[in-house]
N, C-alpha and C positions, 0 to 999 in steps of 0.2 A: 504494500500500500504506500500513499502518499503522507507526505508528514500531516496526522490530523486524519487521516482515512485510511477503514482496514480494506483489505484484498476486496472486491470483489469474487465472489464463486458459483458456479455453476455452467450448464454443458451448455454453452455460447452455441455449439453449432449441429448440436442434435447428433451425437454420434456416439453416444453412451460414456464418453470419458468426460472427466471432472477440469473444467477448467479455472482458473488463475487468472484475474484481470489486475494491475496495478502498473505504476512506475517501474521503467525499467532504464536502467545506467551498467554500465564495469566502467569505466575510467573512470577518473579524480581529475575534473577541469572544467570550464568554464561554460560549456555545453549544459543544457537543459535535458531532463532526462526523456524519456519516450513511453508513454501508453504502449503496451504489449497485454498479449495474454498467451501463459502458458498451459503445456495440460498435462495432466496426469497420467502416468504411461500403466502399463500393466505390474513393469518388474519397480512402478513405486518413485520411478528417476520422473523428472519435470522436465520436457521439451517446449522451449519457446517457439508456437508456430505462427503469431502474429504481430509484427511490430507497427503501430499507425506510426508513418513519415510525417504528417503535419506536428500541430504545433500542440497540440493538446498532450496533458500529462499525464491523469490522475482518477482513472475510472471511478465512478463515486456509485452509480445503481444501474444494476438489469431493469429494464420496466418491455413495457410494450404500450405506449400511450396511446396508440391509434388501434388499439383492439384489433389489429388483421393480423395473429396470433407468429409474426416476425418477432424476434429476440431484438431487443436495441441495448445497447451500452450508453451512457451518459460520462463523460468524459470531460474535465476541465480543459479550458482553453484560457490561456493566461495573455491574450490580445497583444500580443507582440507590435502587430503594426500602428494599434492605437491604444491610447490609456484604462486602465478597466482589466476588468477578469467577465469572464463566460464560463457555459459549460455546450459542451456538442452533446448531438442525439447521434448517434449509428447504428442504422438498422440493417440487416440484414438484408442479400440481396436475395438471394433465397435461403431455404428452408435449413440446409444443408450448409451454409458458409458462415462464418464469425459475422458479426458485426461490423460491412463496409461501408456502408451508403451511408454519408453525412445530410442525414434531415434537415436540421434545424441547429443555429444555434442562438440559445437564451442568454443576454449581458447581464449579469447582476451588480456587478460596482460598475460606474461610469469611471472613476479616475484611480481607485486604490482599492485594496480588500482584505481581508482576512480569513483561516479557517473557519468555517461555521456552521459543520456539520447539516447540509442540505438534506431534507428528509423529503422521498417520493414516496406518496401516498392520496387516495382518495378524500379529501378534507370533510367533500359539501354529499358526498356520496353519491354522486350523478352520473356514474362509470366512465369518467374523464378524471385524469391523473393529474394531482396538483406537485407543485415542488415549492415545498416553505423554508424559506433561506433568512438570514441576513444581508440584506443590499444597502445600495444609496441610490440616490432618486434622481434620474438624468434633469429635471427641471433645476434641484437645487443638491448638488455634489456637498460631497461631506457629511449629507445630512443622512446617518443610519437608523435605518428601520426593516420591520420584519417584515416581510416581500410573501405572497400569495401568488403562485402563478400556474395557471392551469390552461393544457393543452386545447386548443379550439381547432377542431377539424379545419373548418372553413379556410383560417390562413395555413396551418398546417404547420403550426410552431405554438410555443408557451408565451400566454399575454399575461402581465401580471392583472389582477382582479383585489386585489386587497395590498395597506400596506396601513402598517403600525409603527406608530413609535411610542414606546412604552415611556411612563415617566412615573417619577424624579428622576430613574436613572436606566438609559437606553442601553447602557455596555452590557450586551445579554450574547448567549451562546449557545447552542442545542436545545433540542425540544424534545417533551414527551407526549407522544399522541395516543390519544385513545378518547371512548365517551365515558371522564371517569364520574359524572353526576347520572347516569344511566339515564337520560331523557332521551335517548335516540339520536342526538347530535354530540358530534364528534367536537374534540378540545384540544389546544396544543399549551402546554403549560412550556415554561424559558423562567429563566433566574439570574442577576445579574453581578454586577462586579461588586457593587455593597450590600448583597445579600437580600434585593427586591424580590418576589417571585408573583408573575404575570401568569395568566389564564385568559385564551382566549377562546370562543366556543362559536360553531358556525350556526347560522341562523339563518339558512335555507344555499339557492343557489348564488354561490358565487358571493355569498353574507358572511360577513364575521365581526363579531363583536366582543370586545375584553370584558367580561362578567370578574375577574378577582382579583387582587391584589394582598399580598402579604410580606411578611419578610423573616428571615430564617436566621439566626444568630453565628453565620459563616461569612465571610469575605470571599468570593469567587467561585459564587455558586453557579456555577457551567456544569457540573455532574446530574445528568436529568434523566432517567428510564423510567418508563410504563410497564407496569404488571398486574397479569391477568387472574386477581384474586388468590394472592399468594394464603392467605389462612383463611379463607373459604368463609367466606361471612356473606359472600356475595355482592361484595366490592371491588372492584379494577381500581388501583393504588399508581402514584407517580411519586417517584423516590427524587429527591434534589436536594443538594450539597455542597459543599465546595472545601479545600484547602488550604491551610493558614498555619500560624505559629500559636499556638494557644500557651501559654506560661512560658515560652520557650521552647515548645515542643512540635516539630509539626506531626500534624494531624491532618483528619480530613473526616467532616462531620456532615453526617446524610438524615434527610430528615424523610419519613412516611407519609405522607398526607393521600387523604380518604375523605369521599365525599362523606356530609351529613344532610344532606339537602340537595334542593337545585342550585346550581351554582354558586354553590358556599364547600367547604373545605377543610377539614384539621389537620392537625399535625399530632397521628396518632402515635409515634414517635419518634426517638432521633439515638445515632450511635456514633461512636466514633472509629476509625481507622489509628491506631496511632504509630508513629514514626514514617508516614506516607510522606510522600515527594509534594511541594508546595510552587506553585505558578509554573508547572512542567506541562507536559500530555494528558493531562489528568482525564480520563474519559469513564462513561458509567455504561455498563449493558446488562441488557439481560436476556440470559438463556437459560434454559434444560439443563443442565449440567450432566445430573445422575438420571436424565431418562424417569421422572417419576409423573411427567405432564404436570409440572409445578414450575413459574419460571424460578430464577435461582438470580442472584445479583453478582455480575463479573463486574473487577473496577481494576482499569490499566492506569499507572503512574509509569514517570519517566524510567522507573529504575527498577517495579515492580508488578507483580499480576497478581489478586488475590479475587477468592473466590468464596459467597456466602450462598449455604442453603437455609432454607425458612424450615426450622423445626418446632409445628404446629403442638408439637405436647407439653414441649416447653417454654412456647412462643419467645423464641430466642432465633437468632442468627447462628448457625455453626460454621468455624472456619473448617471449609470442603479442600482449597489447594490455598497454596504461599510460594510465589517464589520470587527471589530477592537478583536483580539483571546483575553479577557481579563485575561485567568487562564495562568499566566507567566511560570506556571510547565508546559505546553505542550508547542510546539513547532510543527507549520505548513510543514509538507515534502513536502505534493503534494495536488492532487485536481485532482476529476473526474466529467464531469457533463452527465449523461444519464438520459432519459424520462423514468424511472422506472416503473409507473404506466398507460402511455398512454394515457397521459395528454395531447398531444401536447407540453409541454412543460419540460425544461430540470430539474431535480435536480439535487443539488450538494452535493457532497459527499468530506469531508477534513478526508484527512490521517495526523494522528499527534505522535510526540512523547512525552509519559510521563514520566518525571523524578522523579516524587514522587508517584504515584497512581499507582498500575497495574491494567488491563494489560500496559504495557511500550511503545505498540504499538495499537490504537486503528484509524479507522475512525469514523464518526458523519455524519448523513444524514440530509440533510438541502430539504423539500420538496419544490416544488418549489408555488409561491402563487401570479397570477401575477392580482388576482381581490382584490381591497383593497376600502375601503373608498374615500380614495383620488389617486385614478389610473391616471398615465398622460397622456394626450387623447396626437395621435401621432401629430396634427397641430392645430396651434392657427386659429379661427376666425380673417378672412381679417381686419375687422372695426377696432378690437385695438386691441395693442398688448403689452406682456410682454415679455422682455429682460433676457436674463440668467443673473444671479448676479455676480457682479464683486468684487472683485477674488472671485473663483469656485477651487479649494478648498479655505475656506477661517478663519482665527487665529479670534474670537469676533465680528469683525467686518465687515460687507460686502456691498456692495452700489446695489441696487433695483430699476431697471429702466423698466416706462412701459408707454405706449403712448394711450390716449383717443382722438378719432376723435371726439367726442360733449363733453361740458358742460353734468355731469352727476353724480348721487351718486354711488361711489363703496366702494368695502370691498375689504382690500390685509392684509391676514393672514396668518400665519406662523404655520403647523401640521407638530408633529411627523410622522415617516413612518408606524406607525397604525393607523392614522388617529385623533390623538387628536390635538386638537389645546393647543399650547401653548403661542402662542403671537397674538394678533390682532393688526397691525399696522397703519392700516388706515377705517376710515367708515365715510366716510361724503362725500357730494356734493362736488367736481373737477371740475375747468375749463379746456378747450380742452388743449391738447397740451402732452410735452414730461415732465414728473415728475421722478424726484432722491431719493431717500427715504434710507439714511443709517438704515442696522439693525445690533441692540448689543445682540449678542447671551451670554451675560454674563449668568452665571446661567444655562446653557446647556450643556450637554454632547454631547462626539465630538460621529458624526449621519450622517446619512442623513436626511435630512426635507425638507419639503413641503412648496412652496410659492405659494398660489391662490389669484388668482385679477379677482374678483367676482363684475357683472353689470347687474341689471335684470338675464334674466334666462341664460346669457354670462358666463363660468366660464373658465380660464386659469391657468394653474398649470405649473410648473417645479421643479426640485430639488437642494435643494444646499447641500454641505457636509462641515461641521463644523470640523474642527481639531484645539487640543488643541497643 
């Protein structure tokens, strides 16, 4: 992907293999890189079969906006010969070929611009495809606002139909869409640099009107996903957040918000990230993770990927993956995760940039592996139980609480996420009741690990995350 956008994925040209859309470079020099897309071979290697020669960079979305069921690509064009940024449509020339025929292309800045995560999607739900961006406004440049623009047969290009500028404070970035007040019309929620958070909800064809306004106790709230009733109450939720220094510490704190009403909103809760990367790539999604039809909350930082599932019995977040970019020469843009190999299950793919090594711009495929040694079964055995550790994320030191109904001998041991043990902390006969157990991860690398409280052929596991 593009710094700011993950891969694009899927079979561009109808031939049963998986293809790869994003920026494509090898050298280190002064050249712009090139829109390519590669595919997925059988024995698992990546062949590049298409490079576009113009000018565009940065595939952003598969769509088909004129319904005559051809694949198009949507492709950044950075307007070389004049001021401004765009993005191209390429549709297919037939059924059979990648995405070659240049459509249409749509200007979004007239003179300057920024990432700003362009979302294709249905807005007004009239089976014409909108695209809701951040722009500026050809009559008066400079002045940013959120841009509505949806495809019209007739000229056979995207005419914008809506444009906002949100106040006190217009510095907004990403959106989450959905109908999260459940009246049948659709919303796009945005958050800004001093922690504003706008809703705006459409109100027929080609309508759109700001119903909410709030503000969330974070500085650079650009973190924004939609989810599709993650604890089943039968609410569709938008999560929004942002990253900062809190005492000293960076963090990165996301807030739940749930409708209660028509066009009104809570904030049914809020959690923090801590020792997250601050004013970097910070991005929010949400996927499947474990395959359970629940979304699950992925959130990319410059320098890391961490991964929360919703567990409904403890109405808690658990950390699901962690992993910490250790080569300081790259730098995390984005992140894609598809089931590549038809697995059931998702991989993940990190789009990064290299500052010393070419190519300058590379992704890394991360398969996905969700059978290990130590796998965490999804619910404890009634008779006893083991407690998530407190604190979760947690600096050396963490406390380890877990409850035995009899007098009995157990083992509670501490493995890596490959399954080696590194610590054994208890193995001897326990009387009943509720036991506290501090552990000193001195001598460990900041991880994820594994804690099992092991009784007869009883085993309990969960995970805790170490940060130094």
């Amino acid at each position: 992907g593009g710094i700011g956008y993950p891969l694009a994925i899927g079979d561009f040209n109808n031939n049963g293999k998986l293809d790869f859309a994003g920026a494509y470079r090898i050298p280190i020099d002064a050249e712009l890189a090139q829109a390519a897309i590669a595919e997925l071979q059988l024995d698992s290697s990546f062949l590049v079969k298409k490079i576009y020669q113009d000018t565009v960079i940065i595939p952003l979305a598969a769509t088909d906006v004129n319904s005559n069921n051809l694949r198009e690509l949507n492709i950044t064009d950075p307007l070389l010969t004049v001021s401004g940024k765009a993005f191209a449509n390429y549709e297919q020339s037939h059924p059979d070929s990648f995405p070659n025929i240049r459509q249409f292309t749509h200007r979004t800045w007239e003179v300057s611009g920024e990432v700003s995560r362009e979302v294709f999607t249905d807005l007004d739900q009239d089976g014409f495809r909108e695209v809701l961006y951040k722009g500026d406004d050809s009559l008066q440049p400079n002045s940013h606002q959120i841009f509505v623009a949806e495809y019209k047969p007739a000229s056979r290009t995207m005419e914008r139909v809506f444009g906002y500028v949100p106040s006190p404070d217009w510095r907004t970035s990403r959106f989450s869409v959905g109908d999260f007040d459940a009246d049948g019309f659709l919303e796009f929620a945005t958050g800004s640099v001093t922690g504003y958070v706008y809703v705006v909800e459409n109100i027929g064809d080609d309508s759109y009107q700001p119903t909410y306004q709030d503000t969330v106790s974070t500085p650079n709230a650009y973190l924004t996903a939609p989810t599709d009733d993650i604890d089943g109450n039968g609410k569709t939720e938008f999560f929004l957040g942002g990253s900062a220094f809190y005492n000293g510490v960076p963090a990165t704190r996301i807030y739940w918000f749930e409708a209660d009403g028509n066009n009104n909103y809570i904030k049914k809760r809020s959690f923090f990230l801590l020792g997250t990367d601050v004013l970097g790539f910070d991005v929010l999604y949400t996927y499947d993770i474990n395959s359970d039809g629940i979304d699950d909350l992925v959130c990319s930082f410059s320098f890391s990927v961490v991964m929360l599932i919703w567990n409904n019995s403890t109405q808690e977040f658990d950390l699901f993956y962690y992993d910490i970019w250790e080569n300081y020469d790259q730098e995390i843009n984005s992140i894609t995760m598809y089931d590549a190999f038809n697995t059931g299950y998702l991989d993940l793919f990190v789009s990064v940039t290299d500052i010393a090594n070419p190519p300058r711009i590379k992704s890394f495929y991360y398969k996905s592996n969700h059978v290990t040694g130590v796998e965490i079964p999804s619910n404890a055995p009634g008779d006893f139980h083991l407690a998530q550790n407190y604190p979760n994320p947690f600096n050396l030191t963490t406390i380890i609480r877990y409850e035995l109904p009899l007098s009995m001998n157990i083992e509670l041991s501490v493995y890596d996420i490959l399954g080696r043990m590194v610590k054994k902390l208890v193995n001897k006969y326990q009387q009943a009741g509720t036991h506290k157990l501090p552990f000193d991860a001195s001598g460990l690398s900041s991880a994820v690990y594994i804690y099992q409280l092991k009784t007869g052929k009883k085993v309990l596991r969960k995970k805790m995350f170490l940060m130094h």
